[in-house]
Structure formats: structure tokens, C-alpha cells
Backbone bond lengths (Angstrom), bond angles and torsions (degrees), N, CA, C in turn:
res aa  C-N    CA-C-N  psi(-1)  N-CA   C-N-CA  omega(-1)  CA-C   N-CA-C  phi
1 X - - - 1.438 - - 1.513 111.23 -
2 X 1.484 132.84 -17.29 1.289 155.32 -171.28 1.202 107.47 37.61
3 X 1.383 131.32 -114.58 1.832 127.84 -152.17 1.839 92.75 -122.74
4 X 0.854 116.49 139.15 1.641 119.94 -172.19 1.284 91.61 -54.12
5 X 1.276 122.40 176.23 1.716 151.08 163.11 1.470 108.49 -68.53
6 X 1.061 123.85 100.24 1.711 116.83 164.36 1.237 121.66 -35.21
7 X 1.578 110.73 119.85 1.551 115.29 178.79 1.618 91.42 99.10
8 X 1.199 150.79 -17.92 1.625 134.52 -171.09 1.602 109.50 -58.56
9 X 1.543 109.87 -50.46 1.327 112.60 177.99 1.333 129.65 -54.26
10 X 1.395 111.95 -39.85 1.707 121.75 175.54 1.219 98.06 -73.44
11 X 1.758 127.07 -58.22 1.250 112.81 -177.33 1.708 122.96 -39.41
12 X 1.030 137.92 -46.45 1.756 164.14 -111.75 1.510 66.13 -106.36
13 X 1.394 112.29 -81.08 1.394 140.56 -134.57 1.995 85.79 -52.85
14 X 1.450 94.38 -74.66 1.817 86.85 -178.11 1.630 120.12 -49.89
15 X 1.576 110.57 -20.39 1.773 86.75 -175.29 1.248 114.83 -60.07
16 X 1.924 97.01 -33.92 1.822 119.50 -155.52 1.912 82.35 -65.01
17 X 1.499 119.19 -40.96 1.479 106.87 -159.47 1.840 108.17 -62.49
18 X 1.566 98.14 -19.84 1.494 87.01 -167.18 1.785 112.56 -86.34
19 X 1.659 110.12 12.26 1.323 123.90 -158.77 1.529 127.51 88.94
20 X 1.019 130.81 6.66 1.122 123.88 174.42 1.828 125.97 -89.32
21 X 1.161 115.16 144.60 1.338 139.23 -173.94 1.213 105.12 -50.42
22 X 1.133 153.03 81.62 2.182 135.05 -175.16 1.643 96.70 -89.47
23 X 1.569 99.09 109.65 1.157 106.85 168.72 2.180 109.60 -126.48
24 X 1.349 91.08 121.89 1.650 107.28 -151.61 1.564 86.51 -80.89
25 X 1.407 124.39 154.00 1.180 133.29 -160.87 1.200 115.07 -142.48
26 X 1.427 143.08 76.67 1.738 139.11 -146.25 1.574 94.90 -108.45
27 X 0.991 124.89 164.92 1.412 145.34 176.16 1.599 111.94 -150.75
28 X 1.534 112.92 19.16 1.424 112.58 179.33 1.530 96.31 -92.72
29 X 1.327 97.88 162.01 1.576 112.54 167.61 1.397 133.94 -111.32
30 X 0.998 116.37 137.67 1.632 130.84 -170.76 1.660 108.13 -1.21
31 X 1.521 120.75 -83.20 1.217 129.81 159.64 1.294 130.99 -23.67
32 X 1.721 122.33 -41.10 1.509 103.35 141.65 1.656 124.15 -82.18
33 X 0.588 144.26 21.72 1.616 150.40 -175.93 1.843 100.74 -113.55
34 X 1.312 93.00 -65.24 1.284 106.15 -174.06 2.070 141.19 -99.54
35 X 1.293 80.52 -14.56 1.427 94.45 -166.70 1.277 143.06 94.77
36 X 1.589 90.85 -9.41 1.638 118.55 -149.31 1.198 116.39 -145.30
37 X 1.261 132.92 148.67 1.498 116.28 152.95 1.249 114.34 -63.35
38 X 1.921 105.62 137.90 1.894 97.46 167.09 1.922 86.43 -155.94
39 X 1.074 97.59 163.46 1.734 109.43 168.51 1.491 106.65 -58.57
40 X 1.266 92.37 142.86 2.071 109.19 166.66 1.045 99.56 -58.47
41 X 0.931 153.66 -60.62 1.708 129.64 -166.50 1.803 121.19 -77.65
42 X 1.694 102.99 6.02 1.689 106.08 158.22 1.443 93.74 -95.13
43 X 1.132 119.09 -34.42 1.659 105.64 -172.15 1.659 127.92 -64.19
44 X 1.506 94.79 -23.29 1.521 124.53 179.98 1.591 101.53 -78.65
45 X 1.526 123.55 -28.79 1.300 126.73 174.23 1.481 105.09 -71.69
46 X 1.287 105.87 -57.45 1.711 113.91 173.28 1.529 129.24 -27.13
47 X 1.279 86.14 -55.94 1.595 109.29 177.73 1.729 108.51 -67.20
48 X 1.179 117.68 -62.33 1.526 111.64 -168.93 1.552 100.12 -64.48
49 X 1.153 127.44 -43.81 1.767 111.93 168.32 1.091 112.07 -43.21
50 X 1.898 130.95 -46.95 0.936 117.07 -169.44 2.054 112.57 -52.61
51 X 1.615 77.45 -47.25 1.885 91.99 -149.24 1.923 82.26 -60.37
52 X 1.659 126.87 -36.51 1.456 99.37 171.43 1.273 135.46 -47.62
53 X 1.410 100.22 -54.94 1.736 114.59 -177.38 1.504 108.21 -36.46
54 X 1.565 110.03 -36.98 1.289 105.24 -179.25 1.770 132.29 -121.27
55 X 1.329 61.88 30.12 1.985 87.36 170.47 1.388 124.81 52.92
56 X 1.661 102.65 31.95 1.367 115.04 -169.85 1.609 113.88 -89.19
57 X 1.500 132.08 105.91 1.155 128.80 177.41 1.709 127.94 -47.41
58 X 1.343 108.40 132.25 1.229 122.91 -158.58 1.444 118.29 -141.06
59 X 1.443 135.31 -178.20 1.738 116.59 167.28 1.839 81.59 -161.56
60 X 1.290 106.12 -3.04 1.864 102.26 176.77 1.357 96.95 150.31
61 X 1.231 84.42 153.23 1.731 127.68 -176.54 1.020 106.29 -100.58
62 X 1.835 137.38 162.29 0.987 129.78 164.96 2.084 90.06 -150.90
63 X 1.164 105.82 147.13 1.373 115.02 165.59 1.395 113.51 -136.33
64 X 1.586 114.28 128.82 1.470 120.08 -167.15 1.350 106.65 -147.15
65 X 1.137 137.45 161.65 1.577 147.72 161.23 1.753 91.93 -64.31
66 X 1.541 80.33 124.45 2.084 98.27 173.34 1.515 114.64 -42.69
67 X 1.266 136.31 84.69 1.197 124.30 178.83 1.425 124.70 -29.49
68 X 1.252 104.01 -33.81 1.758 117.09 -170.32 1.449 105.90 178.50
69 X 1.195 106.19 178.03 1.870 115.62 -140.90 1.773 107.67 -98.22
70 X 1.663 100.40 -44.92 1.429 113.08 154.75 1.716 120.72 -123.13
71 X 1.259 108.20 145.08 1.547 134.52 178.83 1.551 101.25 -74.37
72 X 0.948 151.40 69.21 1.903 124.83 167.68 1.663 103.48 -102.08
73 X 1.373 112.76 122.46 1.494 133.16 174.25 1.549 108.73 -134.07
74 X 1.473 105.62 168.16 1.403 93.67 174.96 1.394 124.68 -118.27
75 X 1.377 81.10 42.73 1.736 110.25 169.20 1.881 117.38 -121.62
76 X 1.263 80.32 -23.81 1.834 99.33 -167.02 1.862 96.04 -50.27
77 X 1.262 112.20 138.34 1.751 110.52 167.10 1.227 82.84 -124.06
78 X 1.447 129.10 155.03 1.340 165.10 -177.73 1.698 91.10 -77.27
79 X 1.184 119.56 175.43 1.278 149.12 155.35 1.082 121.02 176.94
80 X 1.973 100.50 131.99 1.244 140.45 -139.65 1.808 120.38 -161.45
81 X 1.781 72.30 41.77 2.003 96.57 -170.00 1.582 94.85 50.51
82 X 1.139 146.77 107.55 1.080 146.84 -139.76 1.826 104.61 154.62
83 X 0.946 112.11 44.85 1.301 104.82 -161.61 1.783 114.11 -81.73
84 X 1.590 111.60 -13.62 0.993 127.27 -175.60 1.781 103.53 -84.61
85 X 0.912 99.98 -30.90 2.173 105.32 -167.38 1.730 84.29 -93.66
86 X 0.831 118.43 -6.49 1.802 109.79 -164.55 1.942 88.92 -101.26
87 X 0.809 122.70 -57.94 1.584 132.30 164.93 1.494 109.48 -35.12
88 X 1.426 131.17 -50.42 1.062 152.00 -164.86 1.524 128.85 -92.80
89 X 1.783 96.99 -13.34 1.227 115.31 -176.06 1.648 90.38 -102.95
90 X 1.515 118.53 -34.08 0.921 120.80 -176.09 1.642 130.21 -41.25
91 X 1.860 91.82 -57.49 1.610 109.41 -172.49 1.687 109.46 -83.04
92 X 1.637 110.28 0.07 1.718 124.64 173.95 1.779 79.93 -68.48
93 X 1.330 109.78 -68.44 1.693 108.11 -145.86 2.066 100.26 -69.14
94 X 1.139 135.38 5.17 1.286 132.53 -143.25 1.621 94.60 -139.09
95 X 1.511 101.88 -20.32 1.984 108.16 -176.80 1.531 108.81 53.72
């Protein structure tokens, strides 16, 4: 998972301030998480230590088989370390 994204924490922090739910959404598999094979719900443990250790605001994790390859909604915002246009795109779609 290496060193968070610069800006994730402040970002997180203001969505949670404006009320919203942060529910983190992984589609990685064990072997990157872990090294290893292990069940989704150790990997889901994995992960929220991670996002604690680094004080990243959260309300749940979820780990699932990739439904599909691309997301397009007309809500969906991209991210592209961008944490400032992603915030900003946010309160466009929310008025």
C-alpha cells in the first residue's frame, strides 16, 4: 500500500466535515496487501490498521472482486492524486 497520497488525510477529513459517510473501496488482492494469500475480511483488517496508523478518516472498508474494469457514472470523479480538483469537483456535483 506504501506511503498514503499527499493531501488524502485533509481531503477525507473535510468530506467527513461536510457529513458524508467515507466508505473506502479496495479491489486489491491479498498478495498486494499481504504478501500472501488470506481471506477479505483479514485484508479489510489490514487495511483499516493501515488507514489508522495513518490517521486517515474512514467509517468502513469494503473488499470485493472488481465488478468491472471501468466505473463511468455521472457522479463518478476520477482520481489522479488530485486531491484538490477532486474536493472541488465534489461541492460542483453537491451545489
Amino acid at each position: 500500500m506504501g506511503k498514503p497520497t499527499k493531501g488524502v488525510k485533509e481531503a477525507l477529513q473535510k468530506i467527513r466535515d461536510k457529513g458524508c459517510y467515507i466508505r473506502i473501496f479496495s479491489c486489491r488482492t491479498s498478495i498486494e496487501v499481504c504478501r500472501h494469500p488470506i481471506d477479505r475480511s483479514e485484508q479489510v483488517r489490514k487495511m483499516e490498521a493501515y488507514l489508522d496508523e495513518h490517521e486517515i478518516p474512514y467509517d468502513e472498508v469494503l473488499n470485493k472482486d472488481k465488478p468491472i474494469g471501468i466505473y463511468i457514472d455521472d457522479k463518478a470523479i476520477g482520481f489522479r492524486d488530485n486531491w484538490d480538483q477532486v474536493l472541488e469537483e465534489m461541492e460542483n456535483l453537491n451545489g
